[in-house]
MARZASE-57933 format. One record per residue: x, y, z of N, C-alpha, C in turn; residue number from 1; residue in one letter. Coordinates in nm, 3 decimals. Each point is the difference from the previous one (the first is absolute). Example, Ala and Ser with C-alpha at 12.3 -4.5 7.8 and 13.67 -1.06 7.14 Angstrom:
BEGIN
(site (1.319; -0.569; 0.780); (-0.089; 0.119; 0.000); (0.090; 0.120; 0.000); 1; "A");
(site (-0.035; 0.105; -0.072); (0.082; 0.119; 0.006); (-0.077; 0.109; 0.073); 2; "S");
% end
This chain:
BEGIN
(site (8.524; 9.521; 8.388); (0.028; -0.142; 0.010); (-0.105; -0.075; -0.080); 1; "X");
(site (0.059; -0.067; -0.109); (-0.084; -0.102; -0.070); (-0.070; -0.136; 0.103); 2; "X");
(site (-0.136; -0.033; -0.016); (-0.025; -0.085; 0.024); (0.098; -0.166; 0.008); 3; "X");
(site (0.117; 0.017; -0.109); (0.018; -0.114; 0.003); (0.128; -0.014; 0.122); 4; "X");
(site (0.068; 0.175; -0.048); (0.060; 0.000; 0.122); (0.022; -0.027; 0.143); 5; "X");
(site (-0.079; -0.034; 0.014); (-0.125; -0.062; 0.169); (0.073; -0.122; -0.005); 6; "X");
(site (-0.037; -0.090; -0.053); (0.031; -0.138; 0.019); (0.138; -0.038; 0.011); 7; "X");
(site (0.046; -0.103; 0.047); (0.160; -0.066; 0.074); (0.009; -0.042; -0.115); 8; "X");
(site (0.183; -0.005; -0.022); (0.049; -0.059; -0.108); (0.011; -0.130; 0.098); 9; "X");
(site (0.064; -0.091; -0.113); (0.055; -0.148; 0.041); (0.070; 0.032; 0.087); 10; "X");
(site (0.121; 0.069; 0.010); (0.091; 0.020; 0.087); (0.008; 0.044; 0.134); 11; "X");
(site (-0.182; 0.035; 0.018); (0.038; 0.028; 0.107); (-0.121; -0.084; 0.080); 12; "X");
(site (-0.059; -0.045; -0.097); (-0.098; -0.154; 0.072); (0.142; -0.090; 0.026); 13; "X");
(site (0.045; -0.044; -0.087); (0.122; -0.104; 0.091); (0.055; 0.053; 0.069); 14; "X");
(site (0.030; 0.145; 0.009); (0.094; -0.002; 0.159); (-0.099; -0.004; 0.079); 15; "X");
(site (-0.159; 0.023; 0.009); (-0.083; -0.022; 0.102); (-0.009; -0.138; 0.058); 16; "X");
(site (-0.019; -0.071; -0.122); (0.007; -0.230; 0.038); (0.131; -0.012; 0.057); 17; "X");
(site (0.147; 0.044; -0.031); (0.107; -0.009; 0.075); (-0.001; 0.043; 0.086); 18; "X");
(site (-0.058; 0.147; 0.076); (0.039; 0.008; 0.138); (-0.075; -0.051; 0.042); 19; "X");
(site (-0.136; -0.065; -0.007); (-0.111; -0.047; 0.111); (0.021; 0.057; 0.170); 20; "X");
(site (0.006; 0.121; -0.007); (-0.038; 0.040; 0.127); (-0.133; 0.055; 0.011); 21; "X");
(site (-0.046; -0.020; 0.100); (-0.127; 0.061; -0.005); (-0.100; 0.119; -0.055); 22; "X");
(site (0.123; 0.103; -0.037); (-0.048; 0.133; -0.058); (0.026; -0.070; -0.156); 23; "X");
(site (0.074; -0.074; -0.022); (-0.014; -0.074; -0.177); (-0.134; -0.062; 0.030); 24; "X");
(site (-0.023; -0.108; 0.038); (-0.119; -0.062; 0.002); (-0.106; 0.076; 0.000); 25; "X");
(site (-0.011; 0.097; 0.096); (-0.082; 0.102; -0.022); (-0.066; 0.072; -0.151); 26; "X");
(site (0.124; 0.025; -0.021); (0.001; 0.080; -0.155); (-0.062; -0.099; -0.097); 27; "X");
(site (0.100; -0.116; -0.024); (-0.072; -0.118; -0.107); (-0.143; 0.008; 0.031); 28; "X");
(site (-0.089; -0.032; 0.166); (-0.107; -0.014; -0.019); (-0.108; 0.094; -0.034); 29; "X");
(site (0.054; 0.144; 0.035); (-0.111; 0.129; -0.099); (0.037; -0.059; -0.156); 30; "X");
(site (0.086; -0.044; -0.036); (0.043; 0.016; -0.178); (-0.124; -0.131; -0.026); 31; "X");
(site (-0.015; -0.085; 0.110); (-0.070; -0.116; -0.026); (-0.168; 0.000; -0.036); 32; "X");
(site (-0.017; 0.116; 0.100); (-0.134; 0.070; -0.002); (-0.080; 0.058; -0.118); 33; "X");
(site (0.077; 0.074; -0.121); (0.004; 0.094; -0.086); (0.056; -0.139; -0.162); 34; "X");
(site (-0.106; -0.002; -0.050); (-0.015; -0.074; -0.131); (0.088; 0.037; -0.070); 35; "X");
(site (0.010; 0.163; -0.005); (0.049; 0.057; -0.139); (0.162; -0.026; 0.041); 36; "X");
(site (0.054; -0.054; 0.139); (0.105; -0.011; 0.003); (0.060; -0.132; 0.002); 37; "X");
(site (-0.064; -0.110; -0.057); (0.011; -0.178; -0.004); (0.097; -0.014; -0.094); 38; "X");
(site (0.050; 0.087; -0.119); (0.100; -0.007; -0.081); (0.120; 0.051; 0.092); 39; "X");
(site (-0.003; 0.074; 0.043); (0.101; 0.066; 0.063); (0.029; -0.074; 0.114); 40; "X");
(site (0.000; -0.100; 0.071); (-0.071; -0.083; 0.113); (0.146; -0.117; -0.057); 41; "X");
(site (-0.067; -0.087; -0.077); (0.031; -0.069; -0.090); (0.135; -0.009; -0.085); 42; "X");
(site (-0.020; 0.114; -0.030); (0.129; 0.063; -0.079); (0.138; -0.029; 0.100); 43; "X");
(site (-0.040; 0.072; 0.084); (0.068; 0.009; 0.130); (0.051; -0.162; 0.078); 44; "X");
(site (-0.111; -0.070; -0.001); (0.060; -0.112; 0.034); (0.086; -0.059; -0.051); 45; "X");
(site (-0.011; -0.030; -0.146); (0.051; -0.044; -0.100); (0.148; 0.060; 0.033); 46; "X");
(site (0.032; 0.095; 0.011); (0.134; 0.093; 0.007); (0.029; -0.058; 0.145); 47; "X");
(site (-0.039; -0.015; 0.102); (0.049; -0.015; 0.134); (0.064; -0.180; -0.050); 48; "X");
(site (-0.101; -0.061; -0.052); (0.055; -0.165; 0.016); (0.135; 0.006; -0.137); 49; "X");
(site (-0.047; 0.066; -0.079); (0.149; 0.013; -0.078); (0.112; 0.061; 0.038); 50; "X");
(site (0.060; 0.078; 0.100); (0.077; 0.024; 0.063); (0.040; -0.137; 0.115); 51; "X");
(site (-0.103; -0.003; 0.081); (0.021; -0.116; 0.066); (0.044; -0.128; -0.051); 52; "X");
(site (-0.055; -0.073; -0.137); (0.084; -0.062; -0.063); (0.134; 0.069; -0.062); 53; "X");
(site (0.019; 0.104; -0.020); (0.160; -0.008; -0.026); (0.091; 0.078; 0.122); 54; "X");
(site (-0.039; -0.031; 0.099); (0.054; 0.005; 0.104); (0.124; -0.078; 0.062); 55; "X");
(site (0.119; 0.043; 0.046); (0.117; -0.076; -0.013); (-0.093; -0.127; 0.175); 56; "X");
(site (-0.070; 0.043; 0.059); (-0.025; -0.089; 0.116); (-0.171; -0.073; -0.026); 57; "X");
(site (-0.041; -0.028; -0.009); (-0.134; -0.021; 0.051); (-0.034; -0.004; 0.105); 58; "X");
(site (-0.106; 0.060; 0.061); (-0.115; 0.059; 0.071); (-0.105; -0.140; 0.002); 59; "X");
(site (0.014; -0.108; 0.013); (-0.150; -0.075; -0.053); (-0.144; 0.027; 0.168); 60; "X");
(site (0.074; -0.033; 0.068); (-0.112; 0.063; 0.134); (-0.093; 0.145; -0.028); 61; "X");
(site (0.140; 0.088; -0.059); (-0.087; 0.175; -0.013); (-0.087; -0.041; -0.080); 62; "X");
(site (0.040; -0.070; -0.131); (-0.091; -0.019; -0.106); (-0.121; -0.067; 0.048); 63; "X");
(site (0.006; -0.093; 0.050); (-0.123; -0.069; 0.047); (-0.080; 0.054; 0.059); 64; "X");
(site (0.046; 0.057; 0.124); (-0.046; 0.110; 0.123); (-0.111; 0.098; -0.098); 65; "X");
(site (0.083; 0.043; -0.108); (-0.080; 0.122; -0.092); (-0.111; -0.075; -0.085); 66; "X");
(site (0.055; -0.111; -0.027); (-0.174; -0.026; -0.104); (-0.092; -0.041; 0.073); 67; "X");
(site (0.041; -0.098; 0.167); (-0.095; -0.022; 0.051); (-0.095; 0.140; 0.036); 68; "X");
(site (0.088; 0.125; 0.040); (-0.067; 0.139; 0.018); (-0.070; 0.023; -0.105); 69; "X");
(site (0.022; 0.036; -0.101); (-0.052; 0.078; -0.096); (-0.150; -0.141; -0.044); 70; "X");
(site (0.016; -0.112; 0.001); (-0.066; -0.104; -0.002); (-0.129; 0.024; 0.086); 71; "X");
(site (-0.003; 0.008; 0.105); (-0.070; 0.091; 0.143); (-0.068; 0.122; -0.011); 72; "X");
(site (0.084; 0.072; -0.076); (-0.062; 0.147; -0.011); (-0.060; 0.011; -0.131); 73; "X");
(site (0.050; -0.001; -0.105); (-0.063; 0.012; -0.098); (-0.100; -0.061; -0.017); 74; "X");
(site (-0.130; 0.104; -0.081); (-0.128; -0.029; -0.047); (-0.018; -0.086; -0.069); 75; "X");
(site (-0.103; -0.084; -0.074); (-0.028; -0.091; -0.077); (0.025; 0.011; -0.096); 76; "X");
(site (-0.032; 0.144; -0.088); (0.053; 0.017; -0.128); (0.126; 0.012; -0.038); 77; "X");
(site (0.058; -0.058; 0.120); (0.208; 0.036; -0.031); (0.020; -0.165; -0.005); 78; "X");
(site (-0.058; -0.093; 0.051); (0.072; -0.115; 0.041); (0.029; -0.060; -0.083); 79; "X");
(site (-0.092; -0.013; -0.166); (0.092; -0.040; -0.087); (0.126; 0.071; -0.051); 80; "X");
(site (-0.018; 0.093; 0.014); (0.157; 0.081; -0.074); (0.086; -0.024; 0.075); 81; "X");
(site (-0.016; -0.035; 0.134); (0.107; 0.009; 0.073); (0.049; -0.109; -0.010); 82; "X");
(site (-0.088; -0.155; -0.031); (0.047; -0.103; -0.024); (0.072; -0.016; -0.106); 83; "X");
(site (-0.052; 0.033; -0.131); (0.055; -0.005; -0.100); (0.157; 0.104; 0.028); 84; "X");
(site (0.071; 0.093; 0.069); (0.077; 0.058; 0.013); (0.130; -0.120; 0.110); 85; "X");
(site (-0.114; -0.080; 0.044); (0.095; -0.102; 0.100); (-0.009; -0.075; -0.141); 86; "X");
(site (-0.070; -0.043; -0.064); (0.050; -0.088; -0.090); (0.131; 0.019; -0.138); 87; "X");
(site (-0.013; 0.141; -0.014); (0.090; 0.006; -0.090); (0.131; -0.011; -0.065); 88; "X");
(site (0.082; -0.082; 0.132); (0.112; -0.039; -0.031); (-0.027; -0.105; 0.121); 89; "X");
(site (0.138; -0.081; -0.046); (0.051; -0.136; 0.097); (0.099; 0.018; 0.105); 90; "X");
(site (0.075; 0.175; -0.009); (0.098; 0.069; 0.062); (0.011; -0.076; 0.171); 91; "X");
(site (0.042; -0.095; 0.061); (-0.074; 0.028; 0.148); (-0.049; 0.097; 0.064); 92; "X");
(site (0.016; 0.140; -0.034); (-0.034; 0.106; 0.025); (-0.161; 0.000; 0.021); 93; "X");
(site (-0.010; -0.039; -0.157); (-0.125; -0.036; -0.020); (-0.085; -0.114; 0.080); 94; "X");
(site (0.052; -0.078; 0.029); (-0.014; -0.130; 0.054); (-0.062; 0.033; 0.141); 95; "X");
(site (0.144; 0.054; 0.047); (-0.090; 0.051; 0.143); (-0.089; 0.138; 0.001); 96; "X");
(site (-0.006; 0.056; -0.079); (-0.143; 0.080; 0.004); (-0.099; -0.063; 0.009); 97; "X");
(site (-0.011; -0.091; -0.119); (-0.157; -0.042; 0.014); (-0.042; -0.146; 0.122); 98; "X");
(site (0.102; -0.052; 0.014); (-0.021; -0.023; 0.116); (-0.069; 0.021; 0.156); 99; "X");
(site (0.035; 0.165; 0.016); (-0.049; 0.046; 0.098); (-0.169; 0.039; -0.049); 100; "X");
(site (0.020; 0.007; -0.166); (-0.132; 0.094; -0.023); (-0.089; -0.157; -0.010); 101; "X");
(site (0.036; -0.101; -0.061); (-0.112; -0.159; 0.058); (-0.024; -0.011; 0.127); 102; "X");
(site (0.143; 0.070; 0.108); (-0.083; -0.039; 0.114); (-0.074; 0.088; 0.080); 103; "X");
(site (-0.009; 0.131; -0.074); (-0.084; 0.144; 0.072); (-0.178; -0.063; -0.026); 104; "X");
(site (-0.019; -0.113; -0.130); (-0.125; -0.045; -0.030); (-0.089; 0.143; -0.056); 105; "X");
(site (0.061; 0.091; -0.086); (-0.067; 0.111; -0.026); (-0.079; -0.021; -0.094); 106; "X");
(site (0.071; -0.099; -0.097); (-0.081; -0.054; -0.144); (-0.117; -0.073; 0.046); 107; "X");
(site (0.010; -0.095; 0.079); (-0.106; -0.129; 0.037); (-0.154; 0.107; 0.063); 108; "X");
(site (0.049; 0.155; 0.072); (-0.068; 0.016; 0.022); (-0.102; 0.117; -0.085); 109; "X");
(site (0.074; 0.068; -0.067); (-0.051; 0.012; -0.108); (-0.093; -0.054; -0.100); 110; "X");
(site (0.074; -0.135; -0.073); (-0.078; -0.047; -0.027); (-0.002; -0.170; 0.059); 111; "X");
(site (-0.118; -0.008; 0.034); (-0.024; -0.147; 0.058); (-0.031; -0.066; -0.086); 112; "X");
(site (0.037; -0.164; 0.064); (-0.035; -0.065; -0.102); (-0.139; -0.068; -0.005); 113; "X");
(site (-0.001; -0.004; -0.110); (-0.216; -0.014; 0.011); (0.027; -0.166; 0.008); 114; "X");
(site (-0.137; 0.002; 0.073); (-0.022; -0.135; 0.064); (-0.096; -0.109; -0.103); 115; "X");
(site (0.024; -0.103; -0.003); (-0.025; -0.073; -0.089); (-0.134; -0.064; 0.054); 116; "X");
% end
């Protein structure tokens, strides 16, 4: 087994953000732990909210529910990517992701804002 072989494709980080059951959450948060896996992390999100935007229903609560989570859990060095990943489309999909992830406050705490 190749080293690279180790690591989750996209496909199966978004089915982890889609089921959000606890053994998913679980999983995302070891992948969260491990640097060398922030592409793969990422990747993955990106694929979960693009399905979800072309989704014949929207989900906007799951969506929210999930960025406020991942907002919560994820480390400091994720919170911009993850923002910039809520930012990358206008999809509501998108909309309500980052929603939940402004109100998890993961960025603010990351980085604060310096005091004048």
């Amino acid at each position: 087994m190749t080293p690279a072989a180790s690591f989750p494709d996209r496909e199966t980080v978004a089915s982890k953000f889609a089921g959000a059951s606890d053994a998913d959450r679980s999983y995302l948060s070891l992948l969260m732990e491990n640097t060398a896996q922030d592409d793969s992390l990422i990747d993955g999100l990106h694929r979960y909210l693009d399905l979800a935007a072309a989704a014949p229903f929207l989900n906007s609560l799951k969506l929210e529910n999930t960025g406020l989570w991942i907002g919560e859990a994820a480390p400091a060095r994720l919170q911009i990517q993850l923002m910039e990943a809520a930012k990358s489309s206008q999809h509501p999909a998108y909309l309500a992701f980052r929603t939940g992830l402004n109100r998890s406050g993961g960025l603010e705490r990351a980085y604060p804002a310096a005091a004048i």
